[in-house]
Steps between C-alpha positions, in 0.01 A plus 500: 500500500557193642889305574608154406549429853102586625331307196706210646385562853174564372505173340581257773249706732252352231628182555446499863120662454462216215560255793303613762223568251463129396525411836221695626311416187546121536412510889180700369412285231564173728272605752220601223519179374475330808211719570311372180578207582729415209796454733527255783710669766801311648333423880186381372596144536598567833182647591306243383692231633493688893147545443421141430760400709251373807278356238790264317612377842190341590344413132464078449711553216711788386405644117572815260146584549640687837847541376626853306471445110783354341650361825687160571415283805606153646348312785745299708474220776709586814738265381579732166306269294300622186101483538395687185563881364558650219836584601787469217767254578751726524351726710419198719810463553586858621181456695620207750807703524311763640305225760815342596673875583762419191331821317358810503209549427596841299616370122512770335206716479280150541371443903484081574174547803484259749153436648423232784225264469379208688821193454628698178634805367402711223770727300385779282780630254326858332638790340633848693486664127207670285328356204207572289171390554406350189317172435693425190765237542778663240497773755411328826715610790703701284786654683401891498781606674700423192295563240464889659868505580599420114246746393639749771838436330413511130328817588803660676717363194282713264501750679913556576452434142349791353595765746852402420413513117364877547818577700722343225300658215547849658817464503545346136333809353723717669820289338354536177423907507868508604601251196328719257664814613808356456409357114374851450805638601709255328317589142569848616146632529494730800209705455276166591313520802517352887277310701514629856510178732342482827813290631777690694764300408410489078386860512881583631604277205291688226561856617880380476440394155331788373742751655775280294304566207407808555906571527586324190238739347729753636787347314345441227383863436825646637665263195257636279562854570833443468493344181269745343712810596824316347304465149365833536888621530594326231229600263619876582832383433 
């Protein structure tokens, strides 16, 4: 038998093992997808761009062939002038604020590079976040970390969901055994019969309600008695 008071402990100590199990599952399922190869990790840009580093410094002219996919870049004389890049105008902007000391080069979780060349600088803005590899545009650089968090989420959701719903639904039956001893009683059956329940507190509650009953049997047969011995005196009368 089992209290109120532990099912409800029991129940947020699910909660707590419902968290830490997504998050172990979605740190296991991120890294098997990155291991497939479905899953860009978040310093791959990075990687690419320290590895070709050397190579973009000294190239006659800077493209994406050496440049981590999905990547914007600018090319600037020394006097902040645009020489070509596919660089977005806005970010342009953010980007000679980052040359001229007026910004960081942290926006976010996007990294503006800055790589000396020969009378010009080059500025690399790329990603810190993961995405999945997938050549089809509709899902090209598709932000993983939030498509896995709202899954993560949705999946938590349904899951407070229906533990609470058992927890709730245990309870409800337990309401209504107690509602239909009390209709029973109230038609004055008492010879029905009683569900034990595996809840302390409701079990205390329906062994107080059938010791009621069983004590207006009591009364009830004591009337009886009563009654039938005062007809029986006045038939021998």
């Amino acid at each position: 038998m089992i209290s109120m008071k532990k099912q409800l402990i029991f129940y947020i100590i699910r909660l707590v093992l419902g968290i830490v199990i997504l998050g172990v599952g979605w740190v296991f399922i991120t890294n098997l997808l990155i291991y497939s190869n479905i899953v860009i990790p978040a310093n791959y840009s990075e990687s690419i761009l320290n590895e070709n580093k050397a190579k973009l410094s000294n190239l006659d002219k800077v493209t994406s062939d050496y440049l981590p996919k999905g990547c914007e870049f600018v090319v600037l004389s020394l006097d902040n002038n645009k020489k070509y890049g596919n660089m977005s105008p806005t970010n342009l902007e953010h980007a000679l604020g980052v040359v001229d000391g007026t910004e960081g080069n942290v926006q976010g979780n996007t990294i503006y590079s800055l790589i000396d060349r020969d009378n010009e600088i080059c500025i690399v803005k790329y990603n810190m976040r993961a995405y999945f590899n997938c050549e089809n545009k509709k899902f090209y650089l598709l932000n993983y970390d939030f498509v896995s968090y709202t899954i993560t989420v949705i999946a938590y959701i349904l899951y407070v969901y229906i533990i609470t719903f058992k927890l709730v639904n245990s309870w409800k039956d337990e309401f209504a055994e107690i509602e239909r001893i009390s209709l029973e009683i109230e038609k004055g059956n008492l010879d029905f019969e009683i569900r034990k329940s595996n809840i302390k507190e409701f079990s205390h509650i329906i062994d107080s309600m059938v010791r009621m009953r069983e004590a207006l049997k009591e009364t009830l047969y004591l009337n009886w008695k009563i009654e039938n011995e005062k007809n029986n005196e006045i038939g021998a009368l």
